[in-house]
C-alpha positions in Angstrom: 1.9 -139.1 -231.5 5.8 -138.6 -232.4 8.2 -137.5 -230.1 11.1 -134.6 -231.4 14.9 -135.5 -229.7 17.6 -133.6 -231.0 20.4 -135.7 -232.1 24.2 -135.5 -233.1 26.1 -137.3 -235.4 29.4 -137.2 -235.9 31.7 -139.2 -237.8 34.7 -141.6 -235.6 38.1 -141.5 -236.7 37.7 -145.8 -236.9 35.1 -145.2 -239.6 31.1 -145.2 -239.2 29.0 -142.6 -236.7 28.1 -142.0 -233.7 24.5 -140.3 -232.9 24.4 -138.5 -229.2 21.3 -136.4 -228.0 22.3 -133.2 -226.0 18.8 -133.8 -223.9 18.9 -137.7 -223.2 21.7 -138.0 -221.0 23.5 -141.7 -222.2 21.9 -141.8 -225.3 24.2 -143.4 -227.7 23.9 -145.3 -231.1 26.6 -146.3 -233.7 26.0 -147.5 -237.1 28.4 -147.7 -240.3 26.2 -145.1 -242.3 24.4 -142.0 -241.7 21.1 -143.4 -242.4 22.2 -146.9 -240.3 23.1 -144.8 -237.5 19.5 -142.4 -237.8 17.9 -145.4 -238.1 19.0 -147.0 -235.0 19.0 -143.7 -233.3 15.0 -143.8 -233.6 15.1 -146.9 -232.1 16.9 -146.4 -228.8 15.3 -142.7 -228.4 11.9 -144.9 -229.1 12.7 -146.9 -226.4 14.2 -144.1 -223.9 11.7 -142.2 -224.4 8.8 -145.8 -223.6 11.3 -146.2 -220.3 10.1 -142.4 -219.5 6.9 -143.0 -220.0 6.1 -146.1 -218.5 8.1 -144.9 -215.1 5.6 -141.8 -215.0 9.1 -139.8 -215.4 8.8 -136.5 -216.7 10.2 -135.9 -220.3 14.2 -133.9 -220.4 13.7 -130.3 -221.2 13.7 -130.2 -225.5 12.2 -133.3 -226.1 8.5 -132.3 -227.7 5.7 -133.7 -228.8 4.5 -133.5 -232.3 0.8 -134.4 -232.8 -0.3 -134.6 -236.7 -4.1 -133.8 -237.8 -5.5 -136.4 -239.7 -6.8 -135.0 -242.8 
């Protein structure tokens, strides 16, 4: 199972980028490239999204579940 959570990124006037998520409220991650800053956006949305889970709290409206068929 994968979850979907829209993210942002936008570059800082210092230099590197910030990643936000318009449905995880406090969801921040800031890297020096793009791909740094996707990269360590999957990892704090991974573990949001665990935190969620493991509380039995129910998911923010637009993040969804994507289940693949195994072929």
């Amino acid at each position: 199972m994968e979850y979907l959570v829209p993210i942002e990124i936008e570059p800082l006037d210092e230099g590197g980028f910030l990643a936000t998520s318009p449905v995880l409220q406090g969801f921040l991650a800031q890297g020096r490239t793009v791909a740094e800053t996707m990269e360590i956006a999957q990892d704090v949305a991974r573990k949001v999204i665990e935190s969620y889970i493991e509380h039995d709290d129910p998911l923010p409206k637009g993040v969804t579940l994507e289940e693949f068929m195994k072929l």
